[in-house]
C-alpha positions in Angstrom: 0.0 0.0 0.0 1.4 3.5 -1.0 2.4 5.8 2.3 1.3 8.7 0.0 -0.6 11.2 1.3 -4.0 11.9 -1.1 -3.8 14.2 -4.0 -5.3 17.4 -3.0 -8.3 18.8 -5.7 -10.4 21.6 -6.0 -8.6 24.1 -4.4 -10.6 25.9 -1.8 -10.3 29.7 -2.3 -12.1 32.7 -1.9 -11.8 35.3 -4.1 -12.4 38.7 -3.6 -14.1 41.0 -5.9 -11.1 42.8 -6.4 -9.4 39.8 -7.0 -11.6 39.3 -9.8 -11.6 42.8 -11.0 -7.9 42.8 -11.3 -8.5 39.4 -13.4 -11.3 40.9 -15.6 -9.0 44.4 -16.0 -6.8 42.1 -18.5 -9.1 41.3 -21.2 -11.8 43.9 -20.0 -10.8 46.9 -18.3 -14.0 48.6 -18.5 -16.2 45.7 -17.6 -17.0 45.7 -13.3 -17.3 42.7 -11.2 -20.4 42.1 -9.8 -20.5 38.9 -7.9 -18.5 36.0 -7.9 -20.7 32.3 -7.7 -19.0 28.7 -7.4 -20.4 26.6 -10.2 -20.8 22.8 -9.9 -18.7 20.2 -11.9 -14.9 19.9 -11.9 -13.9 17.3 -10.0 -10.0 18.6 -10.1 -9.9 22.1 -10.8 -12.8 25.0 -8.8 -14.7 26.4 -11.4 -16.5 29.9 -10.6 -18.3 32.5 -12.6 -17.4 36.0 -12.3 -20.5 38.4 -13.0 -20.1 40.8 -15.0 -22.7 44.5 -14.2 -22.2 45.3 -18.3 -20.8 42.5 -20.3 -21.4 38.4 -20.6 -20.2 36.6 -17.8 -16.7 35.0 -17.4 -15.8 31.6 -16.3 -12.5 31.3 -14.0 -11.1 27.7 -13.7 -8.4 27.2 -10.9 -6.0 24.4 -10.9 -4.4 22.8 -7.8 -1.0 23.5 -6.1 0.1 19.7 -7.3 -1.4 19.7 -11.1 -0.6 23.3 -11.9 0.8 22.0 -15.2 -2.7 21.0 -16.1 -3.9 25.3 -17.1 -0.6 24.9 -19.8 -1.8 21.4 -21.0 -6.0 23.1 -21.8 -4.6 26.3 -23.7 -2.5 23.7 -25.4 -5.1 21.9 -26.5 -7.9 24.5 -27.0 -5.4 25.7 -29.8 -6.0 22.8 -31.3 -9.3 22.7 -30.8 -9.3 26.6 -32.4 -10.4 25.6 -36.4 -12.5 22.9 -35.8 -16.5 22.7 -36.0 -16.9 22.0 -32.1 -18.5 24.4 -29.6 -15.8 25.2 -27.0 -15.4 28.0 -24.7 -12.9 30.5 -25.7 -9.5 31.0 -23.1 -9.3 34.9 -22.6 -6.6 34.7 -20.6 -3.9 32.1 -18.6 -2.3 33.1 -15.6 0.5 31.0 -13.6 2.6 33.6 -12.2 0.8 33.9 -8.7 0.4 37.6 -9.0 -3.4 37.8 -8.7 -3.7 34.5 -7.0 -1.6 32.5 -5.4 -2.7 29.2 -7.9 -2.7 28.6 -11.8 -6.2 29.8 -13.5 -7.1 30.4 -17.0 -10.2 33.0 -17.8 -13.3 31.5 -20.6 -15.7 32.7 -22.0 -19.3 31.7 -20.8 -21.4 29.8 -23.2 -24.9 29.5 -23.0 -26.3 26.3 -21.2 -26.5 24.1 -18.3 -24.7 20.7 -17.6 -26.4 17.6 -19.6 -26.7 15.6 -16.2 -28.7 18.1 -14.9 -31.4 18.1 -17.3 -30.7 14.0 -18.9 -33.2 12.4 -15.9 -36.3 14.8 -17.5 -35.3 13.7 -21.0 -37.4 11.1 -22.5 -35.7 8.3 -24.7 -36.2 10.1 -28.1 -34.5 13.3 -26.3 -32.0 11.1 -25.2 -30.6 9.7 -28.3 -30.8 12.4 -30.2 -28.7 14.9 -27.6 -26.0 11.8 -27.0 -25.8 11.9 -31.0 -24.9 15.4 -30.9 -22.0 14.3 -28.4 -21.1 11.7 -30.9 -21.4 13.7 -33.6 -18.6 16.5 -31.7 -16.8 13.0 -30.7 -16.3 12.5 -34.2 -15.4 15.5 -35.0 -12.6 15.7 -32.0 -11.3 12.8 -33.2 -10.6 13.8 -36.2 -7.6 16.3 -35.1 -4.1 14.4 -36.0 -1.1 14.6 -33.8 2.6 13.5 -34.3 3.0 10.6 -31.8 0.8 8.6 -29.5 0.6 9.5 -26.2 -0.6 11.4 -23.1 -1.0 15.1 -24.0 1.4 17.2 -21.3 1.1 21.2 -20.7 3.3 21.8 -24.7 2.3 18.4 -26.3 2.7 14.7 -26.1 4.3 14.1 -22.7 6.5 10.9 -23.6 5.7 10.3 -27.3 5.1 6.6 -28.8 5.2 5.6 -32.6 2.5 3.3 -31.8 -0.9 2.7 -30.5 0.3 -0.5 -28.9 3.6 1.2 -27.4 1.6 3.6 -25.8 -1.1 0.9 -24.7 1.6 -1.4 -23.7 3.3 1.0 -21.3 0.0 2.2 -20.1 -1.4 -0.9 -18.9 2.3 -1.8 -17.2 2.3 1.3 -15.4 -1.4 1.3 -14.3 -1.0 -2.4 -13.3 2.1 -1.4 -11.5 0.2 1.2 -9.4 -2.9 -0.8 -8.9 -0.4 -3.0 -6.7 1.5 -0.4 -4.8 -1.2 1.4 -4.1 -2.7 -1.9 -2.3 -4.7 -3.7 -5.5 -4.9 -7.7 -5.4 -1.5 -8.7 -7.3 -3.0 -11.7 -8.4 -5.8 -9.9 -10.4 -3.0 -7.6 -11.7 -1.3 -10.7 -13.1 -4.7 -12.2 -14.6 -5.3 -8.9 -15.8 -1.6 -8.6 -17.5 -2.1 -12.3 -18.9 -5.6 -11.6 -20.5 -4.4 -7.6 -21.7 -1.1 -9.4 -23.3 -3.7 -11.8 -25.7 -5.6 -9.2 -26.8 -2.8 -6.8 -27.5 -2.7 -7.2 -31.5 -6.2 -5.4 -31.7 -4.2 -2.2 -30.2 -2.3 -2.4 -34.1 -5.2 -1.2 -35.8 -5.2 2.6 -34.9 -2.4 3.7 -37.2 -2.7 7.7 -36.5 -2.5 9.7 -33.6 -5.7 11.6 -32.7 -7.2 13.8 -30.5 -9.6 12.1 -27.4 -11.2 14.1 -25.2 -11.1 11.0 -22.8 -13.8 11.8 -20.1 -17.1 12.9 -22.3 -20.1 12.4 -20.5 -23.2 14.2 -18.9 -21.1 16.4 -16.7 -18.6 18.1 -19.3 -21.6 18.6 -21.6 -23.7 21.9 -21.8 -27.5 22.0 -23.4 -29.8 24.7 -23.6 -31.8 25.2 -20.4 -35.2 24.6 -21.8 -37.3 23.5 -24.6 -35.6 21.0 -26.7 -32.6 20.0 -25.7 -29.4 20.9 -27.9 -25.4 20.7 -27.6 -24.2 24.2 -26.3 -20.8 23.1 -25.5 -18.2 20.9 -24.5 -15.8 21.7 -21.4 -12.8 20.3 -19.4 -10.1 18.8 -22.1 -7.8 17.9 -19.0 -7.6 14.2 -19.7 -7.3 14.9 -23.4 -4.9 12.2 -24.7 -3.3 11.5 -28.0 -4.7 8.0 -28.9 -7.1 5.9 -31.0 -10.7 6.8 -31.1 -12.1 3.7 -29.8 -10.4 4.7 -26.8 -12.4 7.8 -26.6 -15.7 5.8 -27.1 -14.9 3.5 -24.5 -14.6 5.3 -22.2 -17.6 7.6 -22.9 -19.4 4.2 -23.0 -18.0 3.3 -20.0 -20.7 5.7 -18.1 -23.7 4.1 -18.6 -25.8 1.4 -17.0 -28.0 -1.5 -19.0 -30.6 1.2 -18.9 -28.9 3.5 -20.3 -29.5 1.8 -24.4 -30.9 5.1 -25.7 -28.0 7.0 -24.5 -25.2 4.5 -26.3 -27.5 4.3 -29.2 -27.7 8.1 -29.3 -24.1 8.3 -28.9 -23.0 5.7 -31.4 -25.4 6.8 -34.4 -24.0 10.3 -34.0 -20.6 9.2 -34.4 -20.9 6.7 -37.5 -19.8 4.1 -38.5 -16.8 2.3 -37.0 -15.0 0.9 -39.7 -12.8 -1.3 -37.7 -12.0 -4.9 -37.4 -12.7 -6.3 -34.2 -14.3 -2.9 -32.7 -16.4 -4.5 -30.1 -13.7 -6.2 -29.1 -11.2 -3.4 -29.0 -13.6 -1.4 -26.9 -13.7 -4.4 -23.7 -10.0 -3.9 -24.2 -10.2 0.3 -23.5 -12.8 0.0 -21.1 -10.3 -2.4 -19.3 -8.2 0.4 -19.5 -10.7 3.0 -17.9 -12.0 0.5 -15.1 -7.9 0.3 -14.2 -7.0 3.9 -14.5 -10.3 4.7 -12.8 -9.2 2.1 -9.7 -5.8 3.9 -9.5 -7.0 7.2 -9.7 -9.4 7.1 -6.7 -7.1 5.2 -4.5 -4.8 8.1 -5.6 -7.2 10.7 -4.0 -8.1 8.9 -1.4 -11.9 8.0 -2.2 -11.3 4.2 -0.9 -15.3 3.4 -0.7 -15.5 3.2 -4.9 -12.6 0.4 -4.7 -14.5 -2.7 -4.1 -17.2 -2.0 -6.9 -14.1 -1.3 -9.4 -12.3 -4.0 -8.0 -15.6 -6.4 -8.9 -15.7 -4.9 -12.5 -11.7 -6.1 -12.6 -12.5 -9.4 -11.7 -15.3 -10.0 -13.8 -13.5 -8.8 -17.1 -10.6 -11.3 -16.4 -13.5 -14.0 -17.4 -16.3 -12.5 -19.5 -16.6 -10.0 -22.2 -18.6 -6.9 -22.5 -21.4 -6.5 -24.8 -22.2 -3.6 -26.2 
């Protein structure tokens, strides 16, 4: 079991209204703080709206002490985000100098909307496809940004850079395996998990370019419109973005939802067309592996030991059954 002490996340700050105004002054000088208001969502980073008394509002992420490097790694990849067909907020401004605050921030822009988990439980099924295949559709479209090596995006780039989709895989299932047993995971399910990862490894072959994953789209980094019918607004928080094969991506978007959930995977899967792979189905068991492990190693990481067990189960259960999607 690691001695480490948890990972500390959302930072807890208040910030005064001059604070803010001296933020806004930047990018606005004429515009004056109103109000500040915490918004939900983020599980990392505190997200807070600054009111503006004469101009749209501003959105002002702040980034922990111990992931500071992450505020680099979203204006890195919300430039690549800039020419394509995908609703993003835009960064006004990226601070880590400690001069306003004493933490990392960047400074949006606020688009219209509310978080898709807040209105999905009203939605019937119909309303339910048809938003998750707008997310597939921006999926899609995400996905279609290129990059020059496989790998896990870093605050300027690729952090360590593979020439393959299996290299990449391959060290990321060693590493995560690795952790899950330091940090107190059942080293006999890691080495039935390496076993079984090490057979399937030839589907990782089949994703022969680099491209962009968001790597944590669901209900919660997705805004609608508040009423009527709903429609995509906006997609937020790139902060797991990762250089990688697309089935990744959907697998782990996939990996969010229950057996009741078939409208919502059907939504999302129509909207992103076809999947012109070999073996997709397949592939995907393989990445949701993946996200179950990374997902175990990530809470143990920050300390939220309750979600273990479950995780642990799913583990277990993939070393002798596959998943149907």
């Amino acid at each position: 079991m690691s001695d480490d002490p948890p990972l500390q996340l959302k930072p807890r700050l208040a910030i005064s209204i001059d604070q803010a105004q001296a933020i806004i002054d930047r990018v606005a000088p004429r515009r004056r703080v109103a109000g500040i208001t915490e918004l939900r969502g983020g599980e990392i980073s505190t997200i807070l709206e600054i009111v503006l008394a004469d101009a749209p509002n501003r959105i002002l992420k702040v980034y922990p002490a111990q992931l500071h490097w992450k505020m680099a790694k979203e204006v890195y990849v919300h430039g690549l985000l800039r020419d394509a067909d995908i609703p993003v907020p835009r960064i006004l401004l990226a601070d880590d100098t400690r001069s306003v605050i004493d933490l990392s921030f960047v400074l949006m822009s606020k688009l219209d909307g509310v978080e898709l988990s807040r209105r999905d439980p009203e939605l019937s099924h119909q309303e339910q496809f048809a938003i998750f295949a707008e997310m597939g559709a921006a999926l899609r479209r995400i996905n279609e940004i290129t990059l020059d090596s496989f790998g896990y995006i870093g605050p300027s780039g690729v952090w360590t850079p593979h020439p393959t989709n299996r290299a990449y895989m391959s060290a990321q299932f060693d590493r995560k395996l690795t952790e899950f047993c330091t940090r107190g995971g059942d080293r006999a399910l890691a080495e039935r998990l390496r076993t079984g990862i090490a057979a399937r490894a030839h589907l990782l072959d089949a994703a022969d370019r680099p491209r962009l994953c968001h790597y944590d789209l669901h209900a919660g980094n997705v805004l609608v419109t508040p009423e009527g019918k709903s429609q995509l607004c906006c997609i937020v928080d790139f902060e797991n973005a990762t250089a990688g094969d697309p089935l990744m991506d959907i697998a782990k978007a996939l990996y969010y939802f229950t057996p009741k959930d078939a409208a919502r995977r059907e939504g999302l899967l129509a909207g992103y067309g076809a999947l012109d792979r070999p073996d997709w189905k397949a592939t995907i068991a393989l990445y949701r592996l993946a996200s179950m492990l990374e997902l175990w190693c990530w809470f143990a990481q920050i300390g939220k030991a309750d979600a273990l067990a479950g995780l642990t189960r799913e583990l277990e259960n993939s070393t002798s059954q596959a998943v149907a999607y």
